[in-house]
C-alpha positions as CSV (number, residue, x, y, z in Angstrom):
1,X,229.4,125.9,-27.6
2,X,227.0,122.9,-29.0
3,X,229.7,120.7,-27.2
4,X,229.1,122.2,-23.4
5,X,225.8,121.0,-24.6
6,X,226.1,118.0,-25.1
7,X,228.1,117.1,-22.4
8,X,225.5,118.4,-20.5
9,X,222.8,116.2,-21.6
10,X,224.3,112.9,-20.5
11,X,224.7,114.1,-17.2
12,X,220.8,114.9,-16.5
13,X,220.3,111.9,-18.2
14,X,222.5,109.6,-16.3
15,X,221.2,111.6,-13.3
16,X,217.6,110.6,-13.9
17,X,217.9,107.2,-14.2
18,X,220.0,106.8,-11.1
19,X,216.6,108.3,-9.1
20,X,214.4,105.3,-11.1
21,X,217.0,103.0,-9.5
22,X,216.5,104.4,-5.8
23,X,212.5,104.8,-6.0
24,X,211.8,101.5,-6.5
25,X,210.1,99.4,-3.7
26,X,208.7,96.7,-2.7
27,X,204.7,96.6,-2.9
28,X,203.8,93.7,-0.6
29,X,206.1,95.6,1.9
30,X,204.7,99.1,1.7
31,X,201.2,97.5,1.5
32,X,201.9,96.3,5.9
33,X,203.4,99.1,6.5
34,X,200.5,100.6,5.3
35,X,198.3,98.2,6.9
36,X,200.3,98.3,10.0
37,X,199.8,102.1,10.5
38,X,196.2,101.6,10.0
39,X,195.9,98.9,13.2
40,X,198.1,101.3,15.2
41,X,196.4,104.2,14.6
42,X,193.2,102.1,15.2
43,X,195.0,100.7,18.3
44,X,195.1,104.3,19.7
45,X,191.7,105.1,19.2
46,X,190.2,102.0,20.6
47,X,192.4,102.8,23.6
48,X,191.1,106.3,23.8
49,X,187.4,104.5,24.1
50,X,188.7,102.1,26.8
51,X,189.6,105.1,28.5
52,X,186.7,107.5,27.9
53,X,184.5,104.2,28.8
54,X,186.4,103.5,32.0
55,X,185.7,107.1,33.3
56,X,181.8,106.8,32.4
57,X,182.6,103.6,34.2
58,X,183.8,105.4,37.4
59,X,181.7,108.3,36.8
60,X,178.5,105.8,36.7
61,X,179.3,103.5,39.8
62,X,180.1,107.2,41.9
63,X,176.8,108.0,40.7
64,X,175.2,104.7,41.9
65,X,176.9,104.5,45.3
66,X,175.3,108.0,45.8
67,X,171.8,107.0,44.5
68,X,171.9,103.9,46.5
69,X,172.4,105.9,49.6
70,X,169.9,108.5,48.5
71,X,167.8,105.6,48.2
72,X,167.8,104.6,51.6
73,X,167.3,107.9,52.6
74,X,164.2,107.9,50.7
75,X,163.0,104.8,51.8
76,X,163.3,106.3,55.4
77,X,161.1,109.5,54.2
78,X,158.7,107.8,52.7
79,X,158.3,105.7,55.6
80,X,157.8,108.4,57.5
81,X,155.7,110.3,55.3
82,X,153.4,107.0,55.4
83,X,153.2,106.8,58.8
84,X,152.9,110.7,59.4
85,X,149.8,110.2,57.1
86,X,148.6,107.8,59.2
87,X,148.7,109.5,62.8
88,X,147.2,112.4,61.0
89,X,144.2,110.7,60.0
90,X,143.9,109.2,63.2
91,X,144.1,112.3,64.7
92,X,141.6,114.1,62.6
93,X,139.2,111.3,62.8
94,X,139.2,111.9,66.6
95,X,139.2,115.3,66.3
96,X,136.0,115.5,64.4
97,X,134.5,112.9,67.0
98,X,135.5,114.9,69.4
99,X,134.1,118.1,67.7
100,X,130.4,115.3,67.4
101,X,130.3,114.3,71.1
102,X,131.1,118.1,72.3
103,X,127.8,119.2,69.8
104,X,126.2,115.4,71.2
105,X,127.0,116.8,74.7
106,X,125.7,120.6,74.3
107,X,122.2,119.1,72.3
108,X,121.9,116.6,75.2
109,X,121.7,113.7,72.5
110,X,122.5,110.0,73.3
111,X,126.3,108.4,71.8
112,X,125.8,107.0,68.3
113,X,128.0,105.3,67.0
114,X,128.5,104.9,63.7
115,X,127.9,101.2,62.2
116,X,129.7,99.8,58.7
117,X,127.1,99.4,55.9
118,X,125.8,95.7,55.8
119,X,127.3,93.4,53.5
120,X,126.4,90.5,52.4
121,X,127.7,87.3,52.8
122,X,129.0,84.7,49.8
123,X,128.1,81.9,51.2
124,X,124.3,80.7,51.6
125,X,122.8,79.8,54.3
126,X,121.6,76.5,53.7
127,X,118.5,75.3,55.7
128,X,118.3,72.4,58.0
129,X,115.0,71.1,58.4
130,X,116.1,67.5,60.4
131,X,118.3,69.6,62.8
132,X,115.0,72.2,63.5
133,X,112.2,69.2,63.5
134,X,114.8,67.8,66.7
135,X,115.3,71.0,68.7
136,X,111.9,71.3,68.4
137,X,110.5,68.0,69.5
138,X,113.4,68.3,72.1
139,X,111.6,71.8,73.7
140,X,107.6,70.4,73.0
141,X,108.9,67.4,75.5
142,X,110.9,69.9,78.1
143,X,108.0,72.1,78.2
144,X,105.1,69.5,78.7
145,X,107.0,68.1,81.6
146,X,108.2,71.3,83.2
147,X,104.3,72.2,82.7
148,X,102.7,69.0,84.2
149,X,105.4,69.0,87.1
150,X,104.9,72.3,87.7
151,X,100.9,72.1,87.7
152,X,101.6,68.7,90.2
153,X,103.3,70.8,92.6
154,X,101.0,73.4,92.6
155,X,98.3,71.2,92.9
156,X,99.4,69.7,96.1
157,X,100.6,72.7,97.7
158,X,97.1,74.8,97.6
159,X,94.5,73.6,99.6
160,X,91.6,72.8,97.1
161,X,87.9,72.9,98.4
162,X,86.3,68.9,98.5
163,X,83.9,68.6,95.3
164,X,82.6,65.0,96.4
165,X,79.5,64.8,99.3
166,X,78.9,62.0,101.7
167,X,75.8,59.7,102.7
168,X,74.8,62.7,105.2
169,X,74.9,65.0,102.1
170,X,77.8,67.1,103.9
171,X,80.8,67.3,102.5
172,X,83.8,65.5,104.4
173,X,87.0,66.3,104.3
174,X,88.7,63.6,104.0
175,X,86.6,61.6,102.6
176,X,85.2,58.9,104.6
177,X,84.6,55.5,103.1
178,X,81.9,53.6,104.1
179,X,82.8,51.4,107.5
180,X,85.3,53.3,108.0
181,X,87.3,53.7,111.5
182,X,88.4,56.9,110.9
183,X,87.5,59.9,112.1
184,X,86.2,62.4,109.4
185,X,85.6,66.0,109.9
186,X,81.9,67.4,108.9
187,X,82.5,70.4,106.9
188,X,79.4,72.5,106.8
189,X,77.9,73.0,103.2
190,X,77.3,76.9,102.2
191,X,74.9,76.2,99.9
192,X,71.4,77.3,100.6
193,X,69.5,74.5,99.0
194,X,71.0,71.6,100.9
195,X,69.9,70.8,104.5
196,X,72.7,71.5,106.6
């Protein structure tokens, strides 16, 4: 019996070191495989992303295509809305001018119509003295000759009683000079002192 044992020994033994043979490998090698495995693994998941990202892509430029239509659209409304604002201010400024005359018209008032407030003015108003002293020396000369013609026409078209007396104490009318040829006709004098 202790020599079934022994034989049996040597054959685990010779067994165990046959697996030492076998396991042995080559660390460089294992280490890229290892390192290989890594990138591929990594490989897949960065191509996972691509694809993820290419369908927020897709997703994103659907999106935008819509929202640039909608866009347009709401450029249209608001256009719209602007100018619908506008006709209804103008008409409810004419209706409540309406709604003023029709209360103008029943009172029997006159139109008034409503003025902006003043404002003033940014630049000044500079005075110019040479330009005023002209236009005035220009109407002093066009109204003393419009006056003096005026009072020469008049003159000559009114028939003015004769201030000056003759020899003879009448007045003449013309006037005759003395030695004169022409005939002068007497015009009797009114006044009560003189002899007539």
């Amino acid at each position: 019996m202790t020599r079934s044992r022994t034989f049996e020994k040597p054959s685990l033994l010779s067994r165990h070191c046959s697996q030492e043979k076998t396991t042995d490998v080559n660390p460089v090698s294992q280490e890229l495989e290892q390192t290989w495995a890594k990138s591929r693994v990594n490989l897949k998941g960065l191509e996972a992303h691509r694809d993820v990202i290419a369908a927020q892509k897709t997703h994103l430029q659907d999106q935008l295509s819509k929202l640039e239509k909608q866009t347009a659209d709401y450029d249209a409304l608001q256009s719209q809305v602007t100018e619908d604002q506008r006709n209804y201010d103008l008409y409810a400024q004419k209706r409540d001018q309406a709604q003023i005359d029709e209360a103008m018209d029943k009172e029997r008032f006159l139109n008034v119509a409503i003025a902006d407030a003043p404002s003033a003015s940014m630049v000044a108003i500079q005075p110019r003295p040479k330009l005023y002293l002209a236009l005035g020396l220009l109407t002093a000369v066009i109204l003393s000759v419009g006056s003096s013609l005026l009072a020469e026409m008049s003159a000559t078209l009114s028939i003015r009683q004769p201030s000056w007396r003759g020899r003879s104490g009448c007045q003449h009318w013309p006037p005759c000079p003395k030695g004169d040829s022409f005939t002068c006709f007497r015009i009797p004098n009114n006044s009560p002192s003189e002899p007539g």
